[in-house]
VEXDOPA-437128 format. One record per residue: x, y, z of N, C-alpha, C in turn; residue number from 1. Coordinates in steps of 0.02 Angstrom, whole numbers, plus 32768, in hexadecimal, padded with zeros to 4 digits. Example, Ala and Ser with C-alpha at 12.3 -4.5 7.8 and 13.67 -1.06 7.14 Angstrom:
<nodes>
NODE    n_u    n_v    n_w   ca_u   ca_v   ca_w    c_u    c_v    c_w     i
NODE   8294   7EE4   8186   8267   7F1F   8186   8294   7F5B   8186     1
NODE   8282   7F90   8162   82AC   7FCB   8165   8285   8002   818A     2
</nodes>
This chain:
<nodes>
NODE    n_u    n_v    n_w   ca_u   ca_v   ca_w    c_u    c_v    c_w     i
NODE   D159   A59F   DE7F   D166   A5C9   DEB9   D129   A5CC   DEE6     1
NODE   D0F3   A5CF   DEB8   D0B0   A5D1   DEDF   D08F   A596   DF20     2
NODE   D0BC   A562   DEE8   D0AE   A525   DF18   D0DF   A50A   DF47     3
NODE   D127   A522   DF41   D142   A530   DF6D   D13B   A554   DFC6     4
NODE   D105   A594   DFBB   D101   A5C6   DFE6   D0AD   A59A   E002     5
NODE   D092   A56B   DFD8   D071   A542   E005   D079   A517   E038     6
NODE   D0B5   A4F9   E012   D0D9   A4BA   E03F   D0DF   A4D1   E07F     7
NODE   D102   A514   E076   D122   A532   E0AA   D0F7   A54B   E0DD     8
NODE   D0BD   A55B   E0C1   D08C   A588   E0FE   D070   A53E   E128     9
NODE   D05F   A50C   E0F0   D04A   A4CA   E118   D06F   A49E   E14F    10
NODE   D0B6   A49A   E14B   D0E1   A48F   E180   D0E3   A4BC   E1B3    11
NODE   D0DE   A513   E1B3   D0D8   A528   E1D6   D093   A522   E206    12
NODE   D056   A519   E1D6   D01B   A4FE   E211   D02C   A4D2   E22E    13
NODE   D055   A494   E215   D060   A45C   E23E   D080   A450   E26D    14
NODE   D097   A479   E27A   D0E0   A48C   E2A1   D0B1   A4C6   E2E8    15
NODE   D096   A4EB   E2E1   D06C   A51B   E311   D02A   A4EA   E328    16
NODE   D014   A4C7   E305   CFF3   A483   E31D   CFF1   A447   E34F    17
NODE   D02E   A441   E32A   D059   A40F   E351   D051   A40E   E39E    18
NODE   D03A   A3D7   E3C3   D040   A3BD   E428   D084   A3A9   E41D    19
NODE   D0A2   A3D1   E454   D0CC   A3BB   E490   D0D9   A366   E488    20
NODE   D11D   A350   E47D   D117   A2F5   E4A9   D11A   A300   E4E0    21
NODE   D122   A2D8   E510   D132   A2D8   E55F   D158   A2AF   E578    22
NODE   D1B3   A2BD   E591   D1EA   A293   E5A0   D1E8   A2A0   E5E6    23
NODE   D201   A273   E611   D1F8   A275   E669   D25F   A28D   E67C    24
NODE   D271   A2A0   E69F   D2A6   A2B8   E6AE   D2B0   A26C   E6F5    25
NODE   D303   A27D   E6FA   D2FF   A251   E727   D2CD   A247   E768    26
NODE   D2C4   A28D   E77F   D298   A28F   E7B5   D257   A284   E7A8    27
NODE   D233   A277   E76F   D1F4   A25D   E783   D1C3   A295   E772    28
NODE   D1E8   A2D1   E75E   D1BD   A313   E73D   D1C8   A313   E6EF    29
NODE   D188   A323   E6D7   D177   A31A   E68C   D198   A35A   E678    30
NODE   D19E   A369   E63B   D1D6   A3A0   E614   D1A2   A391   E5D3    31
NODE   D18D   A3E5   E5B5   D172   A3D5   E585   D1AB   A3E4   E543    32
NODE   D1AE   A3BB   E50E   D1E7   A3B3   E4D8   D1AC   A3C5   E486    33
NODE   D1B6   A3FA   E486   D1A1   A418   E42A   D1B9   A3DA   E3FE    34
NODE   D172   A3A6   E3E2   D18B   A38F   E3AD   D19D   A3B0   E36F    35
NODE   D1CB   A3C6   E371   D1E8   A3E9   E336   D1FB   A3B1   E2EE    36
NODE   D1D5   A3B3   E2CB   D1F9   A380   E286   D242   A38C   E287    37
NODE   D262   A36D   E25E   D2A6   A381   E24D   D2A1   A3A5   E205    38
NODE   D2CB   A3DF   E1F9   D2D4   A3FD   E1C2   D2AE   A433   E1CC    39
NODE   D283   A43D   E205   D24B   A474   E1FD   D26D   A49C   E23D    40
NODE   D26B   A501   E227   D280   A520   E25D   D25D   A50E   E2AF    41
NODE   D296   A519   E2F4   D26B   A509   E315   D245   A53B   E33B    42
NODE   D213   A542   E35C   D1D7   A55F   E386   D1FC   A599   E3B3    43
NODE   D1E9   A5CD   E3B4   D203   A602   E3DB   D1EA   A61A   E3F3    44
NODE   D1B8   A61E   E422   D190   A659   E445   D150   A650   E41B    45
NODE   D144   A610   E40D   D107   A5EA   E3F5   D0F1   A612   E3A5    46
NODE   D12B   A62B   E37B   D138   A63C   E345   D15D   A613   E311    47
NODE   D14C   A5FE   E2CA   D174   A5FA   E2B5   D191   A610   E26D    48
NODE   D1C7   A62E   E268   D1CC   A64F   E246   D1DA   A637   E1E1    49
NODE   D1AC   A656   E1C6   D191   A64C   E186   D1C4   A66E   E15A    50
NODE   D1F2   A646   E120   D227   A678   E104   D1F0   A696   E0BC    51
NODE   D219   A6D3   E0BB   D1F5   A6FF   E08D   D20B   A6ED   E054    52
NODE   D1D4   A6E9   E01B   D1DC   A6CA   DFD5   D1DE   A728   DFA9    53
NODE   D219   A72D   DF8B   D220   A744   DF70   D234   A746   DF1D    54
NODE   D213   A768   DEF4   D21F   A74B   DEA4   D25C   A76C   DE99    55
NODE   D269   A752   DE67   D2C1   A749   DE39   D2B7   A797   DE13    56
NODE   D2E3   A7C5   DE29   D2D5   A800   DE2B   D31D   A81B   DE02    57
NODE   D357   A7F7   DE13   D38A   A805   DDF5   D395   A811   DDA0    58
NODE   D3B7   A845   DD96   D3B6   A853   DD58   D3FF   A80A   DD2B    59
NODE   D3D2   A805   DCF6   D40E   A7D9   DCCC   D44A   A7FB   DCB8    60
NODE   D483   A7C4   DCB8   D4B9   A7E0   DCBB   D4FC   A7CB   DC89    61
NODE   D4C7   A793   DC63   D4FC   A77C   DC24   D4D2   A779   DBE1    62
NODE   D4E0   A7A4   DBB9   D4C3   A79D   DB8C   D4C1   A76B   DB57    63
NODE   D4FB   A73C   DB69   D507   A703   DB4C   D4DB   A6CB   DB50    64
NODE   D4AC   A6D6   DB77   D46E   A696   DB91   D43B   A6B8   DB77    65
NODE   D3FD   A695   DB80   D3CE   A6A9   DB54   D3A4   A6DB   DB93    66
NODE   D37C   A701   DB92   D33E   A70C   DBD6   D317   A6D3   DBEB    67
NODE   D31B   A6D6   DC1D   D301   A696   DC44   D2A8   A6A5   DC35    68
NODE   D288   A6DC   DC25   D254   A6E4   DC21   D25E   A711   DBE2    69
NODE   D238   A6F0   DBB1   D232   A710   DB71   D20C   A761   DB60    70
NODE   D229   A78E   DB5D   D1F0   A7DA   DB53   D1BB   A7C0   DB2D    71
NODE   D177   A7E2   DB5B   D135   A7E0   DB43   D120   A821   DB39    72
NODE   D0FD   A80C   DB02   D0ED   A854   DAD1   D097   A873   DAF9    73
NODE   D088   A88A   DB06   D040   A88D   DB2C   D034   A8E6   DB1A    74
NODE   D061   A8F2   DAFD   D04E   A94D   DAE9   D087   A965   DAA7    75
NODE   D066   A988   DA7F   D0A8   A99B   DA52   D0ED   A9BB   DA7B    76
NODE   D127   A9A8   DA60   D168   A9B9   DA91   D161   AA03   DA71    77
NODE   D199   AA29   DA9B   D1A1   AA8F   DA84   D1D6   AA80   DA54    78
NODE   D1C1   AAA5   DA34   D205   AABD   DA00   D249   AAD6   DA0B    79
NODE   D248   AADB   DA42   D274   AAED   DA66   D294   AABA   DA94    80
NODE   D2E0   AAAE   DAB8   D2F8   AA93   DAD6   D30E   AAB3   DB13    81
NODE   D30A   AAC8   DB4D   D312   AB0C   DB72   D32C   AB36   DB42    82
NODE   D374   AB4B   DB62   D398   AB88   DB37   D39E   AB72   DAD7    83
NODE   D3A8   AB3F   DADA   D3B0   AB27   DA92   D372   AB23   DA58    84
NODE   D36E   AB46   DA1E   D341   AB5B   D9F9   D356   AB63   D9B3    85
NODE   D330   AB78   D973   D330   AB6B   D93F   D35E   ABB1   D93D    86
NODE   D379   ABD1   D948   D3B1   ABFF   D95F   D3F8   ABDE   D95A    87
NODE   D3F3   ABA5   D972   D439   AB67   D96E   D437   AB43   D939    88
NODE   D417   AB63   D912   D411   AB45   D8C0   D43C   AB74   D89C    89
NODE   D468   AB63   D85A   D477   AB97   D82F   D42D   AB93   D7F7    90
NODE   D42E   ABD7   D7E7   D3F9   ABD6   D7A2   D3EE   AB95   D776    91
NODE   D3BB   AB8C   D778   D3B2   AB56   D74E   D3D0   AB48   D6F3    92
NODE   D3E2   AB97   D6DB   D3FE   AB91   D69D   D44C   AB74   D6AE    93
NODE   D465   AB68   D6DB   D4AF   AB66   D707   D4BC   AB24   D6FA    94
NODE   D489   AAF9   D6F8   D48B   AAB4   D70D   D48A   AA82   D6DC    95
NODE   D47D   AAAF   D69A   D477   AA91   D656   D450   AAAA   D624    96
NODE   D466   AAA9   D5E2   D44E   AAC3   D5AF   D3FA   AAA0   D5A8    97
NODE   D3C0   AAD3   D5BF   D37D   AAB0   D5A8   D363   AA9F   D5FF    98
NODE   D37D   AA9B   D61B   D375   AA7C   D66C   D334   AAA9   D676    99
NODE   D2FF   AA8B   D6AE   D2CF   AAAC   D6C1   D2B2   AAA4   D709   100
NODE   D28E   AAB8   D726   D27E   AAA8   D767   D248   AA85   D762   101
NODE   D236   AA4D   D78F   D1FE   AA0A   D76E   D1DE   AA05   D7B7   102
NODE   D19C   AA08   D7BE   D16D   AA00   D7FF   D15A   A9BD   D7FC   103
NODE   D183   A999   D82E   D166   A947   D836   D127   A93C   D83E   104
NODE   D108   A91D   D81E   D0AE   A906   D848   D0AD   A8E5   D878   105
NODE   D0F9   A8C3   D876   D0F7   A88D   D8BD   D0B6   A85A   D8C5   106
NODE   D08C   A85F   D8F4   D058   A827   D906   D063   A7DF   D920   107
NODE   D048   A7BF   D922   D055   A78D   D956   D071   A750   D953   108
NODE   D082   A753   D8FD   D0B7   A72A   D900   D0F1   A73F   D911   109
NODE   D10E   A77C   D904   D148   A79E   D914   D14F   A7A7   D943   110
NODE   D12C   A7A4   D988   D123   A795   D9CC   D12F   A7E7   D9DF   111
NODE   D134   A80C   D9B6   D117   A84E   D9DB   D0F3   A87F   D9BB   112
NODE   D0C2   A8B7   D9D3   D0A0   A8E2   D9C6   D0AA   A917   D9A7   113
NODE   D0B6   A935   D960   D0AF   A96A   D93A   D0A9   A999   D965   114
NODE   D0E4   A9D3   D961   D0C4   AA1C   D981   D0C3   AA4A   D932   115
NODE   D0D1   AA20   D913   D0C8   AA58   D8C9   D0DC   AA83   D8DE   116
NODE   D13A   AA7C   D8D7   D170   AA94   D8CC   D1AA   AA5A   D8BE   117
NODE   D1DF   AA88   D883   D20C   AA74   D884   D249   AA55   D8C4   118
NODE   D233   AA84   D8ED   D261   AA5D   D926   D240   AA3F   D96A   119
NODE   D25D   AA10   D993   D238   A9FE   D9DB   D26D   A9E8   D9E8   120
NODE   D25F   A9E4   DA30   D277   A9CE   DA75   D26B   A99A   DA7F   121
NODE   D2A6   A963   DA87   D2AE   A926   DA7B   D2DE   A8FA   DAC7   122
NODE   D2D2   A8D4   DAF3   D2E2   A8AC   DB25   D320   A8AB   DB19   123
NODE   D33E   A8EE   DB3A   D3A7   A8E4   DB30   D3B8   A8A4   DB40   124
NODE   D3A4   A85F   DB77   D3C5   A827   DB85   D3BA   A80A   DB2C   125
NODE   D371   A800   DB16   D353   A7E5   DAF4   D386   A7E7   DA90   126
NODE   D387   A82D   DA92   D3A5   A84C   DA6C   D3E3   A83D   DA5E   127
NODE   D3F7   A83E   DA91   D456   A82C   DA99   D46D   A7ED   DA99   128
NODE   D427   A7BC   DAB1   D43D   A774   DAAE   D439   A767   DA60   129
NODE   D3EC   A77E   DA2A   D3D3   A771   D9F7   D412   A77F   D9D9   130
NODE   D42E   A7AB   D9DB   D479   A7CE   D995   D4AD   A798   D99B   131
NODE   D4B8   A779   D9C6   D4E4   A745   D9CF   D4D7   A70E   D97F   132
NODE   D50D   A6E4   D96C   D4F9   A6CE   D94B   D4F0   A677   D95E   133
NODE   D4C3   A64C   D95B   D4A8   A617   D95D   D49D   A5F9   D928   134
NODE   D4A1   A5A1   D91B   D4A3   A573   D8EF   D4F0   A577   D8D3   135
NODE   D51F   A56B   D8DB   D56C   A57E   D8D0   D57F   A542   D8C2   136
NODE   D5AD   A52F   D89A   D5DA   A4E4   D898   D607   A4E6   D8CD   137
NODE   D62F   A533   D8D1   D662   A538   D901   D640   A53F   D951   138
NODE   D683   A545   D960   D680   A532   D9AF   D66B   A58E   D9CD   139
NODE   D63C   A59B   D9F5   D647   A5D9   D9FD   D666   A5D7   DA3B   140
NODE   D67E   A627   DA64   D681   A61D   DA99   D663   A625   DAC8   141
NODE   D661   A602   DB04   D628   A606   DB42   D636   A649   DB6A   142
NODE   D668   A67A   DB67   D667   A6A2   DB99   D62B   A6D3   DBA5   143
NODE   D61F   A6FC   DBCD   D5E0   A718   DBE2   D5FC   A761   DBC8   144
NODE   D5BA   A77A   DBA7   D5C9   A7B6   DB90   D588   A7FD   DBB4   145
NODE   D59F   A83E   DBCE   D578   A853   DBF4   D52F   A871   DBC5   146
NODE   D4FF   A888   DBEB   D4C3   A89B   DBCD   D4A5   A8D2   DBC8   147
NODE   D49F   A8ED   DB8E   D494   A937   DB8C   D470   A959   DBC8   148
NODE   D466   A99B   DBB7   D42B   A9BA   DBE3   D3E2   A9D4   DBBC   149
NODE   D3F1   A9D5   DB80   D3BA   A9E5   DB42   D3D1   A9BC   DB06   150
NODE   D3A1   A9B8   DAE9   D3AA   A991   DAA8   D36E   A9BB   DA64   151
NODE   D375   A9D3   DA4D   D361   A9D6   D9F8   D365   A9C9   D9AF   152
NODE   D323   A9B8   D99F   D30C   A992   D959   D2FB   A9CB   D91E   153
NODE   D323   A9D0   D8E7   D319   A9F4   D8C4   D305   A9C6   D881   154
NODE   D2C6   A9D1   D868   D2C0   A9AD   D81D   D2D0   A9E3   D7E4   155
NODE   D2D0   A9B2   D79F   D2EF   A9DF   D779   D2D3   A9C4   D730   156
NODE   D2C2   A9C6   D6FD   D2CB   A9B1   D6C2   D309   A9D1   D68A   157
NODE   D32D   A994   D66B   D357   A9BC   D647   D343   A9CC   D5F8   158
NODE   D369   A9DE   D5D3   D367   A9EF   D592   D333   A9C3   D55B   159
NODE   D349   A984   D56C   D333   A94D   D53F   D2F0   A94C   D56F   160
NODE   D2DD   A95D   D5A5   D29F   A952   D5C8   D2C0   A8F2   D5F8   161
NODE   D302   A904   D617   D30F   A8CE   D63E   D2F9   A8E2   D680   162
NODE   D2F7   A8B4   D69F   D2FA   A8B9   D6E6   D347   A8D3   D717   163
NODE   D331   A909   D745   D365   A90C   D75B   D373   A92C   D7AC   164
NODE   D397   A938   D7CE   D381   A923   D81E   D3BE   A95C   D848   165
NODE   D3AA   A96E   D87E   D3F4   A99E   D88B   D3D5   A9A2   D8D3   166
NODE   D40B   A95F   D908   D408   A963   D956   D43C   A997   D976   167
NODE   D41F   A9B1   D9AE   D465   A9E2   D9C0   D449   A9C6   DA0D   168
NODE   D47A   A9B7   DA17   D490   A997   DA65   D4B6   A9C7   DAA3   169
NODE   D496   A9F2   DAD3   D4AB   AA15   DAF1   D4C2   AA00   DB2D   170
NODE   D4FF   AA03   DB50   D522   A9E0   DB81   D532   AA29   DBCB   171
NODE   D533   AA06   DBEC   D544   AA2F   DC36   D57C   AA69   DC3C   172
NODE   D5B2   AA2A   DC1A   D5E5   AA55   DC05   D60F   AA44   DBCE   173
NODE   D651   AA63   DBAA   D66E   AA44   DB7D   D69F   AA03   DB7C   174
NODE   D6A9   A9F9   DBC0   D6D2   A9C0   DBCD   D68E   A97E   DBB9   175
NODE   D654   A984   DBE0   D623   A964   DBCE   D614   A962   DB86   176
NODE   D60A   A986   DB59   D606   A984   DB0A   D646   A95D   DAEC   177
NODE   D672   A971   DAFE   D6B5   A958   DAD8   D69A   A904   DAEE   178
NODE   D6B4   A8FC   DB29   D6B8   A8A7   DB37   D667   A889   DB0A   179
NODE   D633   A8A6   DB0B   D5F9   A882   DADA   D60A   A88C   DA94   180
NODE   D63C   A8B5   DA74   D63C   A8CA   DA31   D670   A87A   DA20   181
NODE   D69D   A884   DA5C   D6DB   A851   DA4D   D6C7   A805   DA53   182
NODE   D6B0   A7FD   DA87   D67C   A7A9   DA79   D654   A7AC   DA44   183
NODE   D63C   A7CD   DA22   D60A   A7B9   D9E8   D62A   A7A8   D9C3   184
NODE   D662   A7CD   D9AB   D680   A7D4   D96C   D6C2   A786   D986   185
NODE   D6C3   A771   D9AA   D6F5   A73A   D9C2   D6C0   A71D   D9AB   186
NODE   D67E   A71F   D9BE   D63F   A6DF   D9BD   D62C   A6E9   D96B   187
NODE   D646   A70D   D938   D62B   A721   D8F5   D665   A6FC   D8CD   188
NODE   D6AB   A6F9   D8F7   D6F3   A6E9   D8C9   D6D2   A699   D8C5   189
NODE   D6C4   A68F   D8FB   D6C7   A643   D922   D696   A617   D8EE   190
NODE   D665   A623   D8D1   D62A   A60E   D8CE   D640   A5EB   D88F   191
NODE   D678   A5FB   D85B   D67E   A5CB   D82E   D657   A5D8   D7E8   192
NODE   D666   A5BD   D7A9   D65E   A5D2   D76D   D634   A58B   D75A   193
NODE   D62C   A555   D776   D624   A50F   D764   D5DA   A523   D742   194
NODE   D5C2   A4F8   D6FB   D576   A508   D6DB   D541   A4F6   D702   195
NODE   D553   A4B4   D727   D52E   A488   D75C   D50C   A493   D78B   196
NODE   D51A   A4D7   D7A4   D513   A4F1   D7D2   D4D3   A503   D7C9   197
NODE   D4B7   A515   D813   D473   A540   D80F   D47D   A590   D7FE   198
NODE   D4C3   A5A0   D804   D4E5   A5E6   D816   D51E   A5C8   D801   199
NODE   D53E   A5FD   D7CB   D577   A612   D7AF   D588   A65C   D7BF   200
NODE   D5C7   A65F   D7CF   D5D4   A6B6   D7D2   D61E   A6C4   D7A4   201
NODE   D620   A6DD   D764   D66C   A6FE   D746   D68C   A734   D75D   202
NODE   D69F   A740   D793   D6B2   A79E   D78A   D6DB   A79F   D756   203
NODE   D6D2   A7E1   D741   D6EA   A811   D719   D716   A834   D736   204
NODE   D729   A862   D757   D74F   A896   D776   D733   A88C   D7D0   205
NODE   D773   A8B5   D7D7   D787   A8D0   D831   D7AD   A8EF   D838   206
NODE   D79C   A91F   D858   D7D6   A96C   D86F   D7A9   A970   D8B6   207
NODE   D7D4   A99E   D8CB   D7D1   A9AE   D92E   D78C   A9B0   D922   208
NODE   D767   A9A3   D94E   D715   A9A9   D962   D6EF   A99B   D91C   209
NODE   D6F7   A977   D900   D6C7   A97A   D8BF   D6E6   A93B   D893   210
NODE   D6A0   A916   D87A   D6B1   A8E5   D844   D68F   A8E1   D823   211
NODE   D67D   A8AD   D7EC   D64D   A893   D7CF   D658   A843   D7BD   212
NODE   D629   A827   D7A5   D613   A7EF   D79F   D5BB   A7E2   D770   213
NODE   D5DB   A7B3   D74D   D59C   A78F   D719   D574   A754   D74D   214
NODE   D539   A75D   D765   D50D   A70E   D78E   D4E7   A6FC   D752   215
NODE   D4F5   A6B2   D75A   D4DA   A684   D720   D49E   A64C   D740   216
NODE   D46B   A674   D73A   D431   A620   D76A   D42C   A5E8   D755   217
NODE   D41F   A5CD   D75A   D400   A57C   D72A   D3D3   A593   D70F   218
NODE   D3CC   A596   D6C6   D380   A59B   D6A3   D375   A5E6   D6AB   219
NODE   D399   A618   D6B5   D372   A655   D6C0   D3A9   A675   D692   220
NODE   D3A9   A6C2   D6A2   D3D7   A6F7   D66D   D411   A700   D688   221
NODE   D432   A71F   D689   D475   A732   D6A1   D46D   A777   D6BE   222
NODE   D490   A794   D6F3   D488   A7D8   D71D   D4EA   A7ED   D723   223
NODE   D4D3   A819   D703   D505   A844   D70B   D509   A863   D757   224
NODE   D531   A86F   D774   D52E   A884   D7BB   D56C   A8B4   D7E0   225
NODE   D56C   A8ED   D7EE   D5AE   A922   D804   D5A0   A925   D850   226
NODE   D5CA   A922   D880   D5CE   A91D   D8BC   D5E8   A950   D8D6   227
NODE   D5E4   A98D   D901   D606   A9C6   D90E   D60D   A9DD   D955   228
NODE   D640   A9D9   D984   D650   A9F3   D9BC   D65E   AA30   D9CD   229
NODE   D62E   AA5D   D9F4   D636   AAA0   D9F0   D626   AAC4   DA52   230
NODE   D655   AAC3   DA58   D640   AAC7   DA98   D62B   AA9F   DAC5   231
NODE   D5ED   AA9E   DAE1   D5CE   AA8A   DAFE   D598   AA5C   DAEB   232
NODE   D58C   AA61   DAA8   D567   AA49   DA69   D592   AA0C   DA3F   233
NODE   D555   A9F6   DA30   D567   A9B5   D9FD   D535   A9AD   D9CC   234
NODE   D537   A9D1   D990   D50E   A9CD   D95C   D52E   A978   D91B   235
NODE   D4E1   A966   D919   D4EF   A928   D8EF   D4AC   A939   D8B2   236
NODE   D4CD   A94B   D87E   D4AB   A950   D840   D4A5   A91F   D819   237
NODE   D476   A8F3   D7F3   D472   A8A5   D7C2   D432   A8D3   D79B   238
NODE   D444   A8B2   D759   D436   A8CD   D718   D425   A890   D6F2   239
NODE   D3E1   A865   D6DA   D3D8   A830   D6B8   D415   A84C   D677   240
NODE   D438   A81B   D661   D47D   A831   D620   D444   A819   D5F1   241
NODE   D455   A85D   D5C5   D431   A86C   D570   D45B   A826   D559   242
NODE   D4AF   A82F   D562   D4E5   A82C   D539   D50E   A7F2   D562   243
NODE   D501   A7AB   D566   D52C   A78E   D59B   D56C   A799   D58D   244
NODE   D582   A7A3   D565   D5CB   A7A6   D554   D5DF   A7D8   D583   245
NODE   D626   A7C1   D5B2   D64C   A7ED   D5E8   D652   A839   D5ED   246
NODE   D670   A831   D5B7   D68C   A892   D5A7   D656   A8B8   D5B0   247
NODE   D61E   A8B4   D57D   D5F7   A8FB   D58C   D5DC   A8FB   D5C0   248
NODE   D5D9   A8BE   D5F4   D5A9   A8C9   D63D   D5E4   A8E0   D685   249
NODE   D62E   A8D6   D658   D651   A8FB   D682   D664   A92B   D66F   250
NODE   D65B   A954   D645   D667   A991   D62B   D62D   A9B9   D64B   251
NODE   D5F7   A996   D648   D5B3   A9BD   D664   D5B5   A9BD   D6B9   252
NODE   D5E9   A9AA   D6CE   D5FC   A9A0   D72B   D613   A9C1   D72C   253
NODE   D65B   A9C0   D704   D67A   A9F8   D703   D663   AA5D   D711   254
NODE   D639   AA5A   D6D6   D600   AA94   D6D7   D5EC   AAA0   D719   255
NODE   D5CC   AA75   D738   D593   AA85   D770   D5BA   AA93   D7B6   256
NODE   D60A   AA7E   D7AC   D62A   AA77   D7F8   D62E   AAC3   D815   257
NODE   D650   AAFE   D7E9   D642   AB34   D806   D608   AB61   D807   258
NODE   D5D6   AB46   D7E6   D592   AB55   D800   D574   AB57   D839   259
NODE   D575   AB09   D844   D55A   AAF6   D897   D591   AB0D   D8C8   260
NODE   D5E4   AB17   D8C4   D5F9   AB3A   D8E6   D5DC   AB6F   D90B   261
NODE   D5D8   AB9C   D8E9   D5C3   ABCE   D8DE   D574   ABD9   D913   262
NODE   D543   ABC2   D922   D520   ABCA   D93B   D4F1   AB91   D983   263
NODE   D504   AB4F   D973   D4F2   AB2A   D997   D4F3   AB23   D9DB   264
NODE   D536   AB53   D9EA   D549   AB62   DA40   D53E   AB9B   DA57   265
NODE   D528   ABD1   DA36   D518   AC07   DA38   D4DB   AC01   DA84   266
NODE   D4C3   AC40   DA93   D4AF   AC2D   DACF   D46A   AC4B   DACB   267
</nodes>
């Protein structure tokens, strides 16, 4: 852009620079004619006018693409998301037998900064693209899904001392939540059971606003995962599985759905 708004100032010297040619009219009187280049505005009152470079200011609008500019970490994020806070949590005993609240160290491989707390404020485009699921055998779908207005990271350790994670995705309005709750979970059916994959997803259960599903990485553990539509809110809970076997990680979804009901949209 920078070298763009050079180009541009340099044609404009060239152009305010620029002599006169000189064409004769039939009669024998000279007429002075602005060599004007072609493509370049022309001369007005011995001005010419310079278009204003303005940066890409517009907010993103599909959360289905990635951010065109990746969040940079340059200060610890707040624990807080505007209105949205560790308040939009149910109790941590709620969430599982042994569950605890776990302060990331983060650092620089994790590409962001420790505020030493359980929760932060996390790039709603960034956030909403990351929960999507990627590496799939299946076909997902391309439609565009909209982009929160806040996003929060809740860590967690469970019982066995697993890893475990709780995003709540805050939307404009509920028509906006629903349509992101409903592409994920189309983009979660879609993704396929194949071993091959970089990403496997089994669901387990689905009822109105709420599912679950087992993600299987290549080479990594298995995550139990409950999905919950509540309003205006879209809480997505994943739990490294103690137990890969189906039942008890949907029995344990089961548990958590009127929990996060319960508080995530709260205001």
């Amino acid at each position: 852009m920078r070298h763009q708004y050079a180009v541009l100032l340099a044609a404009a010297a060239l152009l305010t620079g620029c002599s006169a040619s000189v064409v004769a009219e039939p009669d024998g009187q000279p007429v002075d004619v602005p060599s004007t280049p072609m493509g370049f505005p022309s001369i007005v009152g011995g001005t010419v006018p310079v278009p204003t470079i303005t940066p890409d200011t517009a907010k993103p609008t599909d959360a289905a693409k990635p951010p065109a500019t990746p969040d940079q970490a340059t200060a610890p994020p707040p624990a807080e998301a505007g209105p949205v806070s560790s308040k939009n949590l149910p109790p941590v005993d709620k969430l599982g037998n042994g569950w605890k609240t776990y302060v990331d160290p983060a650092g620089a491989e994790a590409g962001w900064i420790s505020n030493n707390n359980w929760t932060r404020e996390r790039n709603a485009h960034q956030a909403a693209f990351e929960a999507l699921p990627v590496g799939c055998k299946g076909k997902l779908p391309a439609s565009s899904l909209p982009v929160p207005q806040y996003a929060l990271q809740a860590t967690y350790r469970t019982g066995p001392d697993l890893p475990a994670t709780a995003l709540l995705l805050r939307f404009s309005d509920e028509q906006q939540a629903q349509q992101y709750y409903t592409g994920y979970e189309a983009r979660v059916k879609a993704c396929g059971t194949s071993s091959d994959a970089d990403l496997s997803i089994k669901p387990l259960w689905s009822e109105q606003d709420a599912a679950a599903q087992l993600r299987n990485y290549a080479g990594a553990s298995a995550y139990a995962e409950v999905a919950v539509r509540q309003g205006r809110t879209v809480a997505l809970v994943a739990s490294a599985a103690a137990d890969p076997a189906p039942q008890p990680n949907a029995d344990w979804a089961h548990s958590v759905v009127p929990q996060l009901r319960t508080v995530i949209d709260s205001a």
